[in-house]
SEDO-985233 format. One line per 4 residues: their letters; for each residue x, y, z of C-alpha. Coordinates in Angstrom, 3 decimals. Example, Ala and Ser with C-alpha at 12.3 -4.5 7.8 and 13.67 -1.06 7.14 Angstrom:
2
AS	12.300 -4.500 7.800  13.670 -1.060 7.140
//
This chain:
262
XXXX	100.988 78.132 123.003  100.529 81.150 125.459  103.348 83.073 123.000  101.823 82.700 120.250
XXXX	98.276 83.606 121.388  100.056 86.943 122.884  101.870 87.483 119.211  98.627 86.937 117.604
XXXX	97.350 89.664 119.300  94.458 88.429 121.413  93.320 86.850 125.458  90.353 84.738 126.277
XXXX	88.722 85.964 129.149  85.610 84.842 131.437  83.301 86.923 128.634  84.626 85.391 125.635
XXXX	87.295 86.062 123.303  88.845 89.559 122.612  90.581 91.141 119.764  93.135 93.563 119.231
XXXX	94.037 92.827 115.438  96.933 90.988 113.805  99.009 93.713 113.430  102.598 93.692 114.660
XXXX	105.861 95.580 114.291  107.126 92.618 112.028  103.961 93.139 109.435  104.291 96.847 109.611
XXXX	107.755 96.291 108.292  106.724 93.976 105.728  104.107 96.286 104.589  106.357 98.847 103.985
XXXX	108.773 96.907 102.289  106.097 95.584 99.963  105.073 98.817 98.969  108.433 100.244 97.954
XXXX	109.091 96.886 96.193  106.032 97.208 94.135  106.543 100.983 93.257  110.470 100.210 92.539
XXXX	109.005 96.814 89.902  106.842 99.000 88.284  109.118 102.158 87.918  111.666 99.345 86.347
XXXX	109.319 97.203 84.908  107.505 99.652 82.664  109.997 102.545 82.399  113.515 101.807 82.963
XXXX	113.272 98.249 80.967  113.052 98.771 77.554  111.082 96.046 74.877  112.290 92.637 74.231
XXXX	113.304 92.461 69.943  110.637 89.530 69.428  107.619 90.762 71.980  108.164 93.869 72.136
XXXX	106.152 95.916 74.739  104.048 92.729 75.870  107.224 91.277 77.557  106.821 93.358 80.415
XXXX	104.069 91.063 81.794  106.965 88.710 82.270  108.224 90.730 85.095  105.025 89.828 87.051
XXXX	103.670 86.432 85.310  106.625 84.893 86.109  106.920 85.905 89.396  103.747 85.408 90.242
XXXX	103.656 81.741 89.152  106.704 81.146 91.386  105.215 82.474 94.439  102.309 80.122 94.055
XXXX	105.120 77.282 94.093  106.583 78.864 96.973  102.565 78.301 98.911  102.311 75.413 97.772
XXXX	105.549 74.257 98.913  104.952 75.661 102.433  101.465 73.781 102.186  103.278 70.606 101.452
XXXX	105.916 70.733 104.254  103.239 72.103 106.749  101.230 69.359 105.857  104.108 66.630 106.122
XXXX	104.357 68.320 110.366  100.990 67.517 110.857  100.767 64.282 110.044  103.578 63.613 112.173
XXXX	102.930 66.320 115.055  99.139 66.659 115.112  99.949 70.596 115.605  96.986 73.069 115.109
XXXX	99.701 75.443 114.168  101.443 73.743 111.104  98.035 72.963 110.324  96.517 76.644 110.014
XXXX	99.885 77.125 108.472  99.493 75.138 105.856  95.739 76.080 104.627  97.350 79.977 105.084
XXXX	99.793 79.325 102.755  97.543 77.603 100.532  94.788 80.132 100.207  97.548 83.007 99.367
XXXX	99.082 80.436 96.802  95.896 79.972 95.110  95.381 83.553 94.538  98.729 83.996 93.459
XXXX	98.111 81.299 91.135  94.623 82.896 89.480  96.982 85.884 89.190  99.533 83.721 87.337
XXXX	96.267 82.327 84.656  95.104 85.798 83.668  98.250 87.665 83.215  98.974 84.633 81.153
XXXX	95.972 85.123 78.929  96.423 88.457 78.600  100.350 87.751 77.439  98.701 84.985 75.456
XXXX	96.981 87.648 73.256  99.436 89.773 71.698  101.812 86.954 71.452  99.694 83.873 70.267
XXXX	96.741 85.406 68.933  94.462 83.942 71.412  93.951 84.790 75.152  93.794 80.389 75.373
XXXX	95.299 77.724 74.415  95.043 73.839 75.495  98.436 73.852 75.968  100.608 71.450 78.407
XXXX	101.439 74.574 80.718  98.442 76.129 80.632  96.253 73.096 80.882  98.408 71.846 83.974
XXXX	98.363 74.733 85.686  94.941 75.027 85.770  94.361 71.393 86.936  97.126 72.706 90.168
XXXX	94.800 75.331 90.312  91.431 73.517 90.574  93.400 70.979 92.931  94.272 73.660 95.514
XXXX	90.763 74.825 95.173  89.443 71.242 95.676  91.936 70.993 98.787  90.583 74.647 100.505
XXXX	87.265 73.006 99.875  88.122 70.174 101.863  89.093 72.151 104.226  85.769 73.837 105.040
XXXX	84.120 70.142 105.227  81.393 69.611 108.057  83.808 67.212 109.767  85.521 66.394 112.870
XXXX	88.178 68.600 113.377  91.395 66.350 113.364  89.787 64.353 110.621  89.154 66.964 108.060
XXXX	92.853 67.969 108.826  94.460 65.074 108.213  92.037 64.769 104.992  93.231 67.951 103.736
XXXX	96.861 67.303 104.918  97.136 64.220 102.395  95.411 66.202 100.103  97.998 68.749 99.820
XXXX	100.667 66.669 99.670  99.377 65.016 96.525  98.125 68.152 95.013  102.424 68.928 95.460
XXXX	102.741 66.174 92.777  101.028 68.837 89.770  103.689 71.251 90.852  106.051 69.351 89.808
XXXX	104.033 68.658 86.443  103.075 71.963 85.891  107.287 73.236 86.118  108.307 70.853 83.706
XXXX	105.831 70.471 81.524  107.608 72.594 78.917  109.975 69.972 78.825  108.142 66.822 78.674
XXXX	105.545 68.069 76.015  105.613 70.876 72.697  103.546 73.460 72.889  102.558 77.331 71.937
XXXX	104.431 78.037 75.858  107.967 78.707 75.707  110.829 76.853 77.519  112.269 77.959 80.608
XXXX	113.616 81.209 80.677  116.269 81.099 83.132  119.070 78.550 83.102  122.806 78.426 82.755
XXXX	122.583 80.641 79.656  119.841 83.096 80.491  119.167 85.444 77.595  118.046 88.196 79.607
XXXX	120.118 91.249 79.300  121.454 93.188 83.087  118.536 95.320 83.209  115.534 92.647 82.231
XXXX	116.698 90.411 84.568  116.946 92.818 87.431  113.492 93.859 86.708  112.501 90.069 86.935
XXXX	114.048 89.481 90.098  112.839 92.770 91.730  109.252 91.749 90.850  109.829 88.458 92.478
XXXX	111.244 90.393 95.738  108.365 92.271 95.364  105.831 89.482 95.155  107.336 87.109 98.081
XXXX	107.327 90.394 100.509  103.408 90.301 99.905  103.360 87.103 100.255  105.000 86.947 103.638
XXXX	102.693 89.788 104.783  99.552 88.417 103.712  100.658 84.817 105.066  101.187 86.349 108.529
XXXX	98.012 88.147 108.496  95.842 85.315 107.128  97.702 82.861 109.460  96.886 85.133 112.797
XXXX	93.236 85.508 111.463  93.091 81.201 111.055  94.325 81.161 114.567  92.024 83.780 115.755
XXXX	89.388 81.409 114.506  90.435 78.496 115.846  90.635 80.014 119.433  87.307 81.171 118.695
XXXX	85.737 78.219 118.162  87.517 76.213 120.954  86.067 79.748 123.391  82.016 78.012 121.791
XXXX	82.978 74.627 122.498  83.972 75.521 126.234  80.752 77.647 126.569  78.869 74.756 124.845
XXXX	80.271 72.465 127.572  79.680 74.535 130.503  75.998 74.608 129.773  75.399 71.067 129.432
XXXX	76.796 70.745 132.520  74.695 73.325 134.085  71.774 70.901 132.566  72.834 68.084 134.617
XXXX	72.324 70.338 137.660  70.249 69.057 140.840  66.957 69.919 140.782  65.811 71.516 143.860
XXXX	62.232 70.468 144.259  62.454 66.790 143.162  65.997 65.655 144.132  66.624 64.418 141.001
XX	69.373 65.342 138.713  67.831 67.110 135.404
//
């Protein structure tokens, strides 16, 4: 415990709690990284990869749709195995882990819904369709929601946790729905792109896997941030409870004149 509150960046003292950011040599790195990932995808991505024969120019939203949708699995993943540890563990860390990863996963996810209308246009016509993937992925997307909402519940601690710990292991279940659901049901989405015959020439599917670097460097960096700021919080609130403690003890003080205990 007294590790990670020095990783975290921050000390309780007498006068409350102090600060010093969630910054570290590990996030700097990842930073970095991310930045030079995301100018290498889009240097690929728009100039070096050329248009698909069918789509044309609109296929180079596939070099971030895809990857974005797959780093919302990789959250909500994290979520569900965090989630698993608490239930067994009653840790405070696996659970701050697991609304961190969530929170990232669901933006990642509203990312993955709008570059998927806006492919939806030049290639369907329409910026919507009811169809099987996009109707399932926007249930796993309202489902996360509902989960981060449980999260923020006027509860006891341990039992809102372990509320929103089930929760996200069932919300896991859509995942599942929402990957194969171009498989169980026809409709305007197309199959899976990548399989044991990938029809991606050398240069397309570089692109594609350079965005998805590019995309799970973020998300590691925005996981570790969001993660130290949850714990931040957490310490916080145990510094009030201690405070709120010491003066109701201070309440049940002797009183001087009387004798009696106030």
């Amino acid at each position: 415990m007294t590790d990670t509150k020095l990783e975290i960046g921050h000390e309780l003292s007498s006068g409350g709690l102090t600060t010093t950011g969630t910054g570290s040599k590990v996030t700097k790195v990842l930073g970095v990284a991310a930045l030079v990932a995301i100018g290498l995808q889009l240097l690929f991505g728009l100039y070096y990869s050329g248009p698909e024969v069918v789509q044309g120019e609109a296929v180079r939203l596939f070099y971030v749709h895809v990857p974005s949708v797959l780093t919302a699995y990789l959250g909500f993943g994290i979520t569900l195995v965090a989630s698993i540890i608490y239930l067994r563990k009653g840790s405070q860390f696996w659970d701050l882990v697991a609304g961190s990863a969530a929170e990232i996963a669901v933006l990642f996810c509203a990312f993955t819904l709008f570059t998927g209308a806006v492919w939806g246009k030049p290639t369907w016509g329409v910026y919507w369709q009811w169809d099987p993937r996009l109707t399932s992925t926007t249930v796993m997307f309202v489902m996360y929601l509902g989960y981060l909402a449980v999260r923020r519940l006027d509860l006891e601690p341990r039992v809102r946790s372990r509320r929103a710990a089930v929760l996200g292991i069932v919300s896991f279940l859509n995942v599942i729905i929402v990957h194969y659901s171009v498989d169980w049901w026809r409709g305007l989405h197309q199959q899976a792109t990548f399989g044991v015959d990938t029809k991606l020439d050398g240069l397309m599917l570089f692109s594609f896997f350079l965005g998805l670097v590019a995309f799970t460097v973020v998300f590691a960096w925005l996981l570790i941030h969001r993660f130290r700021v949850s714990w931040l919080e957490h310490q916080l609130r145990l510094a009030r409870l201690d405070e709120a403690l010491v003066e109701r003890r201070a309440e049940g003080t002797i009183d001087g004149t009387t004798g009696a205990i106030s």
